[in-house]
N, C-alpha and C positions, 0 to 999 in steps of 0.2 A: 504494500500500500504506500503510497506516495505517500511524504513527510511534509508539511506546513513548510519547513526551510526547501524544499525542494522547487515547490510551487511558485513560491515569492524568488526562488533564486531562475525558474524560467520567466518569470516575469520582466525580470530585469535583463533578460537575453532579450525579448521587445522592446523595454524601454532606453537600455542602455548599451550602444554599439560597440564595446570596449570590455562588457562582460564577456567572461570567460566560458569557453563551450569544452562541457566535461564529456571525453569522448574515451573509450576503455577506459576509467578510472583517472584519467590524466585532465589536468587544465590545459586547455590551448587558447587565451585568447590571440588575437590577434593583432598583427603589429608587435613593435618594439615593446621593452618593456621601458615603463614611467620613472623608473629607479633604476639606475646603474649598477647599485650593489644593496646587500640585505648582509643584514649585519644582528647577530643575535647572541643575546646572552642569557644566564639562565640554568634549569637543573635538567632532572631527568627526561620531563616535557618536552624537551627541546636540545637534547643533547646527540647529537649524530655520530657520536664517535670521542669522544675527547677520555670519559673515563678509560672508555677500551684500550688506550692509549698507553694512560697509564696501571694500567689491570688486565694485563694479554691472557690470566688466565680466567676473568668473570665471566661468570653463568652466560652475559648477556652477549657472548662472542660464541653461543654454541643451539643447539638447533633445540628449538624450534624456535627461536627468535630470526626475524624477518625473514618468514615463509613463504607469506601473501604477496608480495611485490619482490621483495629482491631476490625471495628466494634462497637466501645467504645471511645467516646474519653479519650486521652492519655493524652493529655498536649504540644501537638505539632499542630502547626497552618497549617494544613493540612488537605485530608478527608482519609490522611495514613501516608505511611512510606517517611520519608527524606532522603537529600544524608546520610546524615550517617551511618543511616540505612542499606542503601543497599551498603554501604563501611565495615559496622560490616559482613553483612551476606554473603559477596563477601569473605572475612578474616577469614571466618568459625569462628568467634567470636558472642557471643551473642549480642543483642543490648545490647549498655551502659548504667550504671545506670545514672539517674540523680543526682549530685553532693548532692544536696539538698533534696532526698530522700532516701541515703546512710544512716549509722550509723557505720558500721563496715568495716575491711579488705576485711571479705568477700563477701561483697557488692562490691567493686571494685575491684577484682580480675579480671577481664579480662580487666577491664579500668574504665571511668568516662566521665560525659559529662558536663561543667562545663556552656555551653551556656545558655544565659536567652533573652526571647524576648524584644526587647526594648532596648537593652542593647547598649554601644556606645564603640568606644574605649575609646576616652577622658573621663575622671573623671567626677562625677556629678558638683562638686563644679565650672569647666569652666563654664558648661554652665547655673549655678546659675548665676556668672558674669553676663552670657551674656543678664540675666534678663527673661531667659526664664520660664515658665510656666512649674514646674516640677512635675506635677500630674501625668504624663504617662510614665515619664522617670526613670527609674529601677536606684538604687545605686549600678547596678553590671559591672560597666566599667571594662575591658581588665585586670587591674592591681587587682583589685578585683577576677576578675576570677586565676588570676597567684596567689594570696594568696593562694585561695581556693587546686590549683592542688597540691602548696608543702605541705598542709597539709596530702594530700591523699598522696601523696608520700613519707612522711615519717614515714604515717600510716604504707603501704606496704614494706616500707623499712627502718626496723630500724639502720640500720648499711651501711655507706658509700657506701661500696661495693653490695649491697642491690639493695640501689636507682640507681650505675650506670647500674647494670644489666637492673634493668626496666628500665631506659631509654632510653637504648642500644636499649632494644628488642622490645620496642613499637612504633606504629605510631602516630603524632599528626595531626590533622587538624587542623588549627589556623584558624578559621573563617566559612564562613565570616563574616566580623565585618566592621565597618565602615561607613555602608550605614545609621543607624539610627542617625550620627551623622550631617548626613544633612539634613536623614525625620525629625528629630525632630522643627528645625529651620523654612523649607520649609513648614512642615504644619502650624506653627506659623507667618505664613505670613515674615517671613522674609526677607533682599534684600539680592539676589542670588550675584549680584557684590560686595559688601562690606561685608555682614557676612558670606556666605555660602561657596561662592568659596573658601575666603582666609583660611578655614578648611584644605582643602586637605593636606601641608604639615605637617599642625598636627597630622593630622589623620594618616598619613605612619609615621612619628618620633613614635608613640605610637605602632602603629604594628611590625615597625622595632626592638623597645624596646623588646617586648614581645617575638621577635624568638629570639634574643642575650639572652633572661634569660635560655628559655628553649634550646638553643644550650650552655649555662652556666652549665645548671643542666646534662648536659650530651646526651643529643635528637639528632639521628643521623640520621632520617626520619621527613619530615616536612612537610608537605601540607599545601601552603597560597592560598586559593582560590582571583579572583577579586571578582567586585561586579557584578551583573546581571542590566542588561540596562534599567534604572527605566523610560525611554522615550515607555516603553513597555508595561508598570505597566498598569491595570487600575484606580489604582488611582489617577495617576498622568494621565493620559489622561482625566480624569473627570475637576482635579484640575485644569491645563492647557490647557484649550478645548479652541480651537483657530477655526477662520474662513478664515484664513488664511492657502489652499493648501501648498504653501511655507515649515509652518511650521513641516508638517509630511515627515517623507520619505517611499517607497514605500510599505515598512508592513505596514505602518498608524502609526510609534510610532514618537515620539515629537525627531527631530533631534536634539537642542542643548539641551534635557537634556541628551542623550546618549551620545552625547557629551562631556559633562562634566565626564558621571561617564569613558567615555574611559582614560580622564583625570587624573581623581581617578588611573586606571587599569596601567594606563602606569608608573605613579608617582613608584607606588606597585612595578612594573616588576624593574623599576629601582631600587629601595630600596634593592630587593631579589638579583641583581648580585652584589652590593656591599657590604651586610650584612658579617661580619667577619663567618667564616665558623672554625671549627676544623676538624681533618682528619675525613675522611671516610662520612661528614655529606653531606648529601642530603637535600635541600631546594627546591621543588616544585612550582610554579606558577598553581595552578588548573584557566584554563579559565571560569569561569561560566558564564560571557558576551559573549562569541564567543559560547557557548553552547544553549544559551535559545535565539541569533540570529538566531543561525541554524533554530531550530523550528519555532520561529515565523517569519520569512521570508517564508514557504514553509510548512507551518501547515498540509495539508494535508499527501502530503511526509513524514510525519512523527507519521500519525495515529490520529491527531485533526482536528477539524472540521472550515473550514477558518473561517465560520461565527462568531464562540466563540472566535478566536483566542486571542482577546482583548476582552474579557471581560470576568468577573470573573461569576463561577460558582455559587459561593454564597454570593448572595449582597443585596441591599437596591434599586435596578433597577438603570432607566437611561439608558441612551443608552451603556453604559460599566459593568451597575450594579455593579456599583461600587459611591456612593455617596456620604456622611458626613460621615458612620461608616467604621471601620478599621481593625473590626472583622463580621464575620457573625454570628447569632444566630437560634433558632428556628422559629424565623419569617421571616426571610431572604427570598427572591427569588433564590430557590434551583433548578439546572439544573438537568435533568434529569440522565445524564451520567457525571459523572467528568472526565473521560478518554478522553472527547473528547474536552476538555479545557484546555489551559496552567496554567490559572489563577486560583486558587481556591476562595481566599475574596476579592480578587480586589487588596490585598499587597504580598501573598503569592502563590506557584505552588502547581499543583496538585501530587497528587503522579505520576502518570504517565508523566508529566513531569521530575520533579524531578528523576525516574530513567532514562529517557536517559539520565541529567546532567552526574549523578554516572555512565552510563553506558563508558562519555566520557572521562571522568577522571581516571573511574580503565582499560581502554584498549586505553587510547587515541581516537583522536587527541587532548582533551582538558585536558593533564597534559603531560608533558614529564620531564622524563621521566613518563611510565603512574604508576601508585600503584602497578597494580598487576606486573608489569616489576620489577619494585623491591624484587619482591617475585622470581626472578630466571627465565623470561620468556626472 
């Protein structure tokens, strides 16, 4: 059955000449693309390769990870492609390289992608303080990642005038980021009222930080996505499995942890109407909570299967299949069809998710204005 995003995104194939025609799973629109280079930073959501990089032997380098499209996996906690992905291929740009698999200029000529999974905004060293268990948590916080992009950017551009061009002409996507800075705690048995909550306004001061640099370096396109409503997760429905009706609402996901990240989303939207702006810059709010509600409220409507809708595609079982691990492997409980799942390991979406996210974000309703509207629609 046709999906509501689907309808309104052929409608825009009438209204607007520059929309993108989805043809075997691919964007093609037409003509050049509006942006020279796409430039992203960020965690697992958006990371193409960067941990694998530094982790040749993770889970996420071994099969069944990127089934559905590459066929191979990538280095991306997916069974395909992520929003970025179908943000590069929307862009008539190639995917991005991974930051951490570059060498040269010409390795980032059309962009970079600086995202690693794991990754947090805050510094490693906070959450050293905080006494946590730093086995799983990556040294490539937000600020780390901002290292990394001026070095690519001054790779590409040696001379002033250089880097303001590229930064003029390219798009960022800043996230999303954020959300590991509460899984990391929340899986560490943490208390949600005294150490997790009181995160939040650190977590937007760090992201707030990180668009004031690149609207600093010159960025006049910015996509800050929210977080996706982790009361949906199946990991967190395993984690917090309650017997208590009360506590679900009526998709079945955990009401006060959506609660919380709307918390997180609303903090963000506030941060983004205040953030100092220079002329002509565009600062974005991508929805990706009012996106993966849409779906899992009315799964079928939208081409998944109700039964899967919570629960991950590939997991270690349980009623969510979703249980202790945080990646799936070759011995995992693998579903038949991934297309017909939001979930793919029980933390991450499937590719088929994940492009209607991108589908609602490059033609709206979930970015306004949408990406490709700034392309001249």
């Amino acid at each position: 059955m046709a999906s509501s995003m689907v309808r309104l995104f052929l409608l825009l194939l009438v209204l607007c000449p520059c929309a993108a025609i989805v043809s075997a799973g691919r964007y093609d629109p037409p003509g050049a693309s509006c942006y020279k280079r796409l430039f992203s930073l960020g965690d697992s959501i958006t990371d193409t390769g960067n941990l694998a990089s530094v982790a040749p032997n993770s889970s996420v380098l071994a099969f069944p990870y990127g089934e559905t499209f590459f066929h191979r996996p990538t280095g991306r906690f997916c069974d395909g492609r992520l929003i970025v992905d179908f943000i590069a291929e929307a862009l008539k740009l190639p995917f991005v390289t991974p930051f951490l698999a570059g060498k040269t200029a010409a390795d980032f000529r059309h962009g970079a992608n600086f995202a690693v999974s794991g990754a947090t905004a805050l510094g490693q060293q906070f959450f050293r303080d905080m006494g946590l268990d730093l086995a799983i948590l990556p040294p490539f916080s937000l600020d780390v990642q901002l290292g990394w992009f001026e070095r690519v950017l001054h790779l590409l551009g040696p001379t002033e005038k250089e880097r303001q061009d590229i930064m003029s002409s390219s798009l960022f996507l800043l996230g999303e980021v954020g959300i590991n800075d509460y899984n990391h705690p929340f899986f560490q048995n943490r208390s949600f009222a005294d150490e997790i909550r009181p995160l939040v306004p650190k977590v937007i001061e760090k992201i707030e930080n990180a668009t004031k640099v690149l609207i600093g370096l010159g960025a006049k396109n910015i996509v800050v996505p929210g977080a996706v409503p982790l009361g949906c997760v199946p990991r967190y429905l395993t984690l917090f499995q309650s017997d208590d009706p009360g506590d679900y609402d009526a998709a079945g996901c955990i009401r006060w942890l959506n609660e919380f990240v709307e918390e997180h989303n609303r903090a963000l939207r506030r941060m983004l109407r205040r953030v100092l702006r220079g002329p002509g810059v565009a600062v974005v709010y991508a929805d990706y909570y009012a996106a993966v509600q849409e779906i899992t409220r009315d799964p079928r409507k939208h081409g998944f299967s109700k039964d899967a809708a919570l629960t991950a595609c590939c997991g270690d079982g349980g009623p969510h299949n979703s249980g202790v691990l945080i990646s799936c492997n070759a011995t995992s409980v693998l579903c038949p069809d991934p297309s017909e799942h939001i979930s793919w390991d029980g933390l991450h979406l499937t590719e088929a998710a994940y492009r209607l996210v991108a589908l609602g974000v490059l033609h709206g309703p979930y970015a306004a204005p949408s990406i490709l509207s700034t392309c001249g629609c």
